[in-house]
PDB file as gemmi writes it, atoms N, CA and C in Angstrom:
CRYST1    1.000    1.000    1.000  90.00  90.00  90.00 P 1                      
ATOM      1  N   UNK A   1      -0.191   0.276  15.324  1.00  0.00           N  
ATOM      2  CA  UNK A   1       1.001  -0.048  14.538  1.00  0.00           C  
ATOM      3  C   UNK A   1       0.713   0.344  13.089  1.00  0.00           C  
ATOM      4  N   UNK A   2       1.764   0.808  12.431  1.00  0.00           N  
ATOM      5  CA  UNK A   2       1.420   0.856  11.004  1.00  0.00           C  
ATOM      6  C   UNK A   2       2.019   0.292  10.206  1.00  0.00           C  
ATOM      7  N   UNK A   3       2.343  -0.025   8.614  1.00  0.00           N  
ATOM      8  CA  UNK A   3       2.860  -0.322   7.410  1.00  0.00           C  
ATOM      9  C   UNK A   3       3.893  -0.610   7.863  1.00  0.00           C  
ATOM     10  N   UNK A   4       4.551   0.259   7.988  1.00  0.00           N  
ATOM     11  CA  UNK A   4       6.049   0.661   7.595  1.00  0.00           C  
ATOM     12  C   UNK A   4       6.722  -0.443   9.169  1.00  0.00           C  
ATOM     13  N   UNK A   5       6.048  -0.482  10.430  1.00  0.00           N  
ATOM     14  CA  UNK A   5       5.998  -1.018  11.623  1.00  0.00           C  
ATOM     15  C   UNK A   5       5.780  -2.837  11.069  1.00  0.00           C  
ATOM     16  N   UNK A   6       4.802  -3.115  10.783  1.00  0.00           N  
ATOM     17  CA  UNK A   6       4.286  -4.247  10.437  1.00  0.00           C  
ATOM     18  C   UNK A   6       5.403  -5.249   9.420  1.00  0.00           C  
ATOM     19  N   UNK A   7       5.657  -4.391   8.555  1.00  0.00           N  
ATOM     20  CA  UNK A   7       6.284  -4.894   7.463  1.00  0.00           C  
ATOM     21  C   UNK A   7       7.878  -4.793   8.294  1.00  0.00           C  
ATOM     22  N   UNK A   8       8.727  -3.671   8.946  1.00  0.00           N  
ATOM     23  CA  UNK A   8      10.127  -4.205   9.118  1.00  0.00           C  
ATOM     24  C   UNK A   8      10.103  -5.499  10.325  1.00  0.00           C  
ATOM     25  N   UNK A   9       9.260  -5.474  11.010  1.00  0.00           N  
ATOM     26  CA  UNK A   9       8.677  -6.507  11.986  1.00  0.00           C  
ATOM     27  C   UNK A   9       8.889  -8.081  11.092  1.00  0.00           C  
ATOM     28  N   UNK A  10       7.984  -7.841  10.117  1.00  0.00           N  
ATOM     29  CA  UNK A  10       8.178  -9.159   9.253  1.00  0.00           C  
ATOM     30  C   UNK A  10       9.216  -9.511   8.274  1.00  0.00           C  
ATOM     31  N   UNK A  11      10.204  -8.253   8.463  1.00  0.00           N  
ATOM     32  CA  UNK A  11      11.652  -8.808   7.720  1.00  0.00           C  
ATOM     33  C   UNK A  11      12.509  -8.594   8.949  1.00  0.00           C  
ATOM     34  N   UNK A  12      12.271  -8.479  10.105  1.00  0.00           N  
ATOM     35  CA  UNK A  12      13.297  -8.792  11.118  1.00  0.00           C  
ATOM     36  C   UNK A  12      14.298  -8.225  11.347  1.00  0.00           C  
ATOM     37  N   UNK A  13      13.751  -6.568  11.465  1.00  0.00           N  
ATOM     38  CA  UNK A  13      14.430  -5.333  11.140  1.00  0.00           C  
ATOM     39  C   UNK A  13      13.902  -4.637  12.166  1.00  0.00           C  
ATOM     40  N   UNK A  14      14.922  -3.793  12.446  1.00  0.00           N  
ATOM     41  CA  UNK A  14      13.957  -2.890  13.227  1.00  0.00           C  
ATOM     42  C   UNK A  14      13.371  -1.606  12.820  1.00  0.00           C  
ATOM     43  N   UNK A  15      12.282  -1.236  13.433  1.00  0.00           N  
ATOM     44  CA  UNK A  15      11.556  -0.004  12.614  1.00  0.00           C  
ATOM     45  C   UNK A  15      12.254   0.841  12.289  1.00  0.00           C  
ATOM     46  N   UNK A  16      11.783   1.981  11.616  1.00  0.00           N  
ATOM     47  CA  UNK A  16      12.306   3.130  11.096  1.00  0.00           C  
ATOM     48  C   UNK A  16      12.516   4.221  12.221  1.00  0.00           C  
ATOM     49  N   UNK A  17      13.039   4.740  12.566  1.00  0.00           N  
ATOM     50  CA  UNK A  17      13.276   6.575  14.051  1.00  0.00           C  
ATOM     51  C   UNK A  17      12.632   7.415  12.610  1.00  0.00           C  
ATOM     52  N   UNK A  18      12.002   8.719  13.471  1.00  0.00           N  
ATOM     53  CA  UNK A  18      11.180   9.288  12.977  1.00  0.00           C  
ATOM     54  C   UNK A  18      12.151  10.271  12.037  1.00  0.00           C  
ATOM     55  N   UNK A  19      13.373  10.764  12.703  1.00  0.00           N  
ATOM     56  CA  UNK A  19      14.695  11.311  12.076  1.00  0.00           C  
ATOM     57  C   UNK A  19      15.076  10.624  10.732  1.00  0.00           C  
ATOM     58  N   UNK A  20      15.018   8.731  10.553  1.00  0.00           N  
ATOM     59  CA  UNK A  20      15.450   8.117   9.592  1.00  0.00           C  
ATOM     60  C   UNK A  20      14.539   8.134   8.609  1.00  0.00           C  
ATOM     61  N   UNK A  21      13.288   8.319   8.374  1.00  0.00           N  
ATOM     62  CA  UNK A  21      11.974   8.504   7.590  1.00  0.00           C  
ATOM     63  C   UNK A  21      11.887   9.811   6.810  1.00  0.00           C  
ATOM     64  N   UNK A  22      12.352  11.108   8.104  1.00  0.00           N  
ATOM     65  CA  UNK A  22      12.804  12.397   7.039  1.00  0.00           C  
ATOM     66  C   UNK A  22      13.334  12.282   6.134  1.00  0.00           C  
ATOM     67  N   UNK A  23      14.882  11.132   6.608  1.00  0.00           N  
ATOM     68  CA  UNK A  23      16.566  11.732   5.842  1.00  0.00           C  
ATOM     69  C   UNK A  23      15.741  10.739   4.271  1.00  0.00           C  
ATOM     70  N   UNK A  24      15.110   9.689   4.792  1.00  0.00           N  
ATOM     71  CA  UNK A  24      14.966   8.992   3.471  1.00  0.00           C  
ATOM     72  C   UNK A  24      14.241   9.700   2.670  1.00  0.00           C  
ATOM     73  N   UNK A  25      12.973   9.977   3.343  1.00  0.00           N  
ATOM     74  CA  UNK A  25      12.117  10.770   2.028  1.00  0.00           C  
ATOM     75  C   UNK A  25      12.484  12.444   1.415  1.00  0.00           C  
ATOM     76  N   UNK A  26      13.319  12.645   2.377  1.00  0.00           N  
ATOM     77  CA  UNK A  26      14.394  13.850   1.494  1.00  0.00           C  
ATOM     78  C   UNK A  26      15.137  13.448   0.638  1.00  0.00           C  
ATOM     79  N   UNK A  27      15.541  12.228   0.786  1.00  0.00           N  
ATOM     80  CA  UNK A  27      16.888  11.654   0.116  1.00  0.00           C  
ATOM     81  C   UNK A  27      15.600  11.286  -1.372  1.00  0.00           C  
ATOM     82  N   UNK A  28      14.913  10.811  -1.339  1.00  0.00           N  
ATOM     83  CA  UNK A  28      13.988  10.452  -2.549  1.00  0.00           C  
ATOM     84  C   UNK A  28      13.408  11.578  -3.324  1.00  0.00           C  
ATOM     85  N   UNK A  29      13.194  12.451  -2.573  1.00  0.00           N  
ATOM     86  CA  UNK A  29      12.769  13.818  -3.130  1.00  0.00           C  
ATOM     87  C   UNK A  29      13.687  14.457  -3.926  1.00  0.00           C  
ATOM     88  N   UNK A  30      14.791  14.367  -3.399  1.00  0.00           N  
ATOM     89  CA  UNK A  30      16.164  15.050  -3.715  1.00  0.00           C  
ATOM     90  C   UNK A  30      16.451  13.976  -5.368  1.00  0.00           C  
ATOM     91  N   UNK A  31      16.597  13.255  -5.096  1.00  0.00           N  
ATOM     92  CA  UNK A  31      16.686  11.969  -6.604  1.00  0.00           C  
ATOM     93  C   UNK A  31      15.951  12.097  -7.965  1.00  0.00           C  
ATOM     94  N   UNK A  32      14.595  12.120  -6.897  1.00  0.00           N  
ATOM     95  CA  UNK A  32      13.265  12.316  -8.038  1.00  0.00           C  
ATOM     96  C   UNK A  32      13.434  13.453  -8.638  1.00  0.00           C  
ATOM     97  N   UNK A  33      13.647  14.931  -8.269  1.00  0.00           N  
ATOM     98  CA  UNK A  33      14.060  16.068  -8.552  1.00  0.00           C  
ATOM     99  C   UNK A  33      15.101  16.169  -9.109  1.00  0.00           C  
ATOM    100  N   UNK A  34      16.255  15.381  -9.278  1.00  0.00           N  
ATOM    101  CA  UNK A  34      17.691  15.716  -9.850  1.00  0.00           C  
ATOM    102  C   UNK A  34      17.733  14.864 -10.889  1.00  0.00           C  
ATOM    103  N   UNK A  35      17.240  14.151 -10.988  1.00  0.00           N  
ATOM    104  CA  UNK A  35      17.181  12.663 -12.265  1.00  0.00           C  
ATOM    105  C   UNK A  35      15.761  12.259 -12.492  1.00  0.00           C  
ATOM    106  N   UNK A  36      15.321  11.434 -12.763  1.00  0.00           N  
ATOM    107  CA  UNK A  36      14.212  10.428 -13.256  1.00  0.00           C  
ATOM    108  C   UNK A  36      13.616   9.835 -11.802  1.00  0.00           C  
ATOM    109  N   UNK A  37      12.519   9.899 -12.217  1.00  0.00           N  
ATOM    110  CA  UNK A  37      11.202   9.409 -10.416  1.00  0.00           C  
ATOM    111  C   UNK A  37      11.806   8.753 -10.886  1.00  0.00           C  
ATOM    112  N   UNK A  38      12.198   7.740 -11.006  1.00  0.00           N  
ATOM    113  CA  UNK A  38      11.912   5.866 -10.850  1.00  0.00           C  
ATOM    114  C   UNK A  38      13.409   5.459  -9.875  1.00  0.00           C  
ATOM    115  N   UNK A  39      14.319   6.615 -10.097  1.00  0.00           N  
ATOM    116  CA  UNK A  39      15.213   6.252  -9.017  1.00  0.00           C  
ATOM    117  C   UNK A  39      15.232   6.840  -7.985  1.00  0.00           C  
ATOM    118  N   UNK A  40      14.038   7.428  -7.285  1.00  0.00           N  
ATOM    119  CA  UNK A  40      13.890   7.919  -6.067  1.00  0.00           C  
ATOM    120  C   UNK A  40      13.680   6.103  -5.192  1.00  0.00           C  
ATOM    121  N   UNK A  41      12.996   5.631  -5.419  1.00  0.00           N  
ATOM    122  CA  UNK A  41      12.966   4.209  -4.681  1.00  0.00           C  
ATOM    123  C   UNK A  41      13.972   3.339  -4.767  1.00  0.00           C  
ATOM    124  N   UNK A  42      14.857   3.668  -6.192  1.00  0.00           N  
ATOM    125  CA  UNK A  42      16.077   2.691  -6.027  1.00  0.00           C  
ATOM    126  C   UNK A  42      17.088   3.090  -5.054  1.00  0.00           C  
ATOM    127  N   UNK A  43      17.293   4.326  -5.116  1.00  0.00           N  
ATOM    128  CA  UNK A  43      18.435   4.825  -4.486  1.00  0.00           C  
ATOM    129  C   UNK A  43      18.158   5.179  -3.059  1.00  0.00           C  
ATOM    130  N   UNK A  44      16.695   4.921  -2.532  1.00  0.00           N  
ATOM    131  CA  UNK A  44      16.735   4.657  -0.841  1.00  0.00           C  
ATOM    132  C   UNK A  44      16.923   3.144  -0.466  1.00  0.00           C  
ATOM    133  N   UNK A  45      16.869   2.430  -1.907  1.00  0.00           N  
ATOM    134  CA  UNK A  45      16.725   1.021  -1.634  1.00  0.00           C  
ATOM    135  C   UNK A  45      18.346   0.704  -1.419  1.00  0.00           C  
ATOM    136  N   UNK A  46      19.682   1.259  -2.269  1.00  0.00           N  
ATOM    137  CA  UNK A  46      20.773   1.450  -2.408  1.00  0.00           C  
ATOM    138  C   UNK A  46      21.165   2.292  -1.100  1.00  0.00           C  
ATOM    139  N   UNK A  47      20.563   2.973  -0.229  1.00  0.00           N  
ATOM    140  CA  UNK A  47      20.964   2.971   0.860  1.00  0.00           C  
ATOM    141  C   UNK A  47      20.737   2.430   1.659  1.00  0.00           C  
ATOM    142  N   UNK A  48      19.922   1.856   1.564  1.00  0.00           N  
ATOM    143  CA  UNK A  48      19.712   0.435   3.054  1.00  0.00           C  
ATOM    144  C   UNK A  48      20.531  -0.159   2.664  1.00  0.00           C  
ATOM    145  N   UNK A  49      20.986  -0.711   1.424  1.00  0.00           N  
ATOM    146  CA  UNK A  49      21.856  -1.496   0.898  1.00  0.00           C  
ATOM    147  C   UNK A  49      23.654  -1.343   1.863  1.00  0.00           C  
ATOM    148  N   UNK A  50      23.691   0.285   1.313  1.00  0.00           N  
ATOM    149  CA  UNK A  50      24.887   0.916   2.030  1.00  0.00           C  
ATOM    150  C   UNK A  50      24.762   0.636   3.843  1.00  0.00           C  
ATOM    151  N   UNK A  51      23.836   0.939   4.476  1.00  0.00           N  
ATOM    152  CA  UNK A  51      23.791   1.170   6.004  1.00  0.00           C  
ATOM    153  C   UNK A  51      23.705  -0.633   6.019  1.00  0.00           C  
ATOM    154  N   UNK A  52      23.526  -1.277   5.662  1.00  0.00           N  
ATOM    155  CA  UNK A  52      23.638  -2.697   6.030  1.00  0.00           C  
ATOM    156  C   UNK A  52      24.495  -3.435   5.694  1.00  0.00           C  
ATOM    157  N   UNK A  53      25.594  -2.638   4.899  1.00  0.00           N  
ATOM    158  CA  UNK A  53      27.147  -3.029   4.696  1.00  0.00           C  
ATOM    159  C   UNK A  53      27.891  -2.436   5.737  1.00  0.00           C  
ATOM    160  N   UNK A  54      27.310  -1.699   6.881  1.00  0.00           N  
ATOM    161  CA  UNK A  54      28.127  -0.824   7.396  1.00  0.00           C  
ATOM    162  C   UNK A  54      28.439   0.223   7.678  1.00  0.00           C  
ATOM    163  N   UNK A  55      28.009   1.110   6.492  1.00  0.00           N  
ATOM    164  CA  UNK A  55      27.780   2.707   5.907  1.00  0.00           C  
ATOM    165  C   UNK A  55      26.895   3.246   7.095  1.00  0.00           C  
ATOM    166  N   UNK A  56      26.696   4.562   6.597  1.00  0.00           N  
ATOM    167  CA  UNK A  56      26.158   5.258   7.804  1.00  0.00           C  
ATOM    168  C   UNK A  56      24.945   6.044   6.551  1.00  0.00           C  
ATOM    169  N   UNK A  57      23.572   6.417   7.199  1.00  0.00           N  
ATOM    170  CA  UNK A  57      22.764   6.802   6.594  1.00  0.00           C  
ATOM    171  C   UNK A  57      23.216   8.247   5.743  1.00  0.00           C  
ATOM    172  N   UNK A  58      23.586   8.939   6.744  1.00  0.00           N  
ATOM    173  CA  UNK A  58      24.581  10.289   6.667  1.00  0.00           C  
ATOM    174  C   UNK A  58      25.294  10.095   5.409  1.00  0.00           C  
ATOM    175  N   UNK A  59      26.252   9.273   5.628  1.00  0.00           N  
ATOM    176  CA  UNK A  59      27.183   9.053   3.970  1.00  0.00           C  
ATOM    177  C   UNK A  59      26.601   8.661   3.401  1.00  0.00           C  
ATOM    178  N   UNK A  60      25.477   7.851   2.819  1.00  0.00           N  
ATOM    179  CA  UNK A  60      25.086   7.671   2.088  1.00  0.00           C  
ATOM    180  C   UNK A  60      24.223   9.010   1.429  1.00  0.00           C  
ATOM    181  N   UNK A  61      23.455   9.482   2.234  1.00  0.00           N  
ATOM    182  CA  UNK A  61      22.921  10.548   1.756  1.00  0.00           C  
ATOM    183  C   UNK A  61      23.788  11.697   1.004  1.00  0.00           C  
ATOM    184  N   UNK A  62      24.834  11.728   1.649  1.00  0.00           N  
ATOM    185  CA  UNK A  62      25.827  12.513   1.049  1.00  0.00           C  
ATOM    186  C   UNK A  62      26.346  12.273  -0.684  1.00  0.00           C  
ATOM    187  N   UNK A  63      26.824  11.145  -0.496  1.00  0.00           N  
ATOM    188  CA  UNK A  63      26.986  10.442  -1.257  1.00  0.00           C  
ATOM    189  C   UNK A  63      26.099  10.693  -2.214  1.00  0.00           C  
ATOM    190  N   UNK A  64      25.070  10.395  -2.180  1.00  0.00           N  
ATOM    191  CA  UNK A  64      24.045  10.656  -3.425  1.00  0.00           C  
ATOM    192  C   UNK A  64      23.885  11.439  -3.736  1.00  0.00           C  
ATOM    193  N   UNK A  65      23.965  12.799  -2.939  1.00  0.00           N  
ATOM    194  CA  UNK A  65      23.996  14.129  -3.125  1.00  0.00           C  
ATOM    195  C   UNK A  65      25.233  14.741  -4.008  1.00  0.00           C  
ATOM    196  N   UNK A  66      26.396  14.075  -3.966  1.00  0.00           N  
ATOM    197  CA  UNK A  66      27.697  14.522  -4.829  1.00  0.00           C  
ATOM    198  C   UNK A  66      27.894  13.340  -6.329  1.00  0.00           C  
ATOM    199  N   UNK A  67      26.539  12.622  -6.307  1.00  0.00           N  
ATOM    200  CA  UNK A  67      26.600  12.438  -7.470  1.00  0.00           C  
ATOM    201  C   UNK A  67      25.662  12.914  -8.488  1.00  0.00           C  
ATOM    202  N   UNK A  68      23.971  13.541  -8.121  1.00  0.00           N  
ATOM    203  CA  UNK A  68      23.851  14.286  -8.263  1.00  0.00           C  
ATOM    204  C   UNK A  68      23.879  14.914  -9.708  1.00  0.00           C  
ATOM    205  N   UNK A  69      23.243  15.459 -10.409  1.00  0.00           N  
ATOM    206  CA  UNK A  69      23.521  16.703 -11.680  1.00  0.00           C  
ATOM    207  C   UNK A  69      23.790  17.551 -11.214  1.00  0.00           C  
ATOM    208  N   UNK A  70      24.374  18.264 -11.909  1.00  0.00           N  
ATOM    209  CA  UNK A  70      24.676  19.843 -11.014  1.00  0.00           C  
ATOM    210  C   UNK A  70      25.578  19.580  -9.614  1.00  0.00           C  
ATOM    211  N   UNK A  71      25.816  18.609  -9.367  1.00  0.00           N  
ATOM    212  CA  UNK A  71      26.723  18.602  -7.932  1.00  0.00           C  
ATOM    213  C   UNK A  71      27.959  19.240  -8.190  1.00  0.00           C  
ATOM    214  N   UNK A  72      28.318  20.087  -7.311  1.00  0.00           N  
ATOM    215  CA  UNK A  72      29.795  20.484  -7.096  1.00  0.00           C  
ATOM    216  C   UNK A  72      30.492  19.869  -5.862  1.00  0.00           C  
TER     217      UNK A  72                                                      
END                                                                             
């Protein structure tokens, strides 16, 4: 088991799919690169936020992507 296993275990979550671990750490890469590191962790934190209101990982990612610098 690892970290990431251990720890959603102990917030009563279920783990991460290996697909959902890409989209996030693209989605952080993508942040850190378009703005300031320090909101690469907020804004995956702001999408769990979103997918646990309901949202879908997908829109959210999107979403962040059309706000973005340079987004068209």
């Amino acid at each position: 088991m690892n970290w990431l296993d251990d720890y959603a275990r102990s917030l009563g979550v279920n783990k991460l799919a290996a697909e959902e671990i890409d989209v996030i750490l693209d989605l952080a890469r993508d942040v850190a690169h378009g703005t300031e590191r320090k909101n690469a962790p907020l804004a995956a934190f702001l999408a769990g936020r979103f997918v646990g209101a309901g949202g879908t990982l997908d829109e959210a990612v999107a979403d962040a992507h059309d706000v973005l610098p340079g987004a068209e």
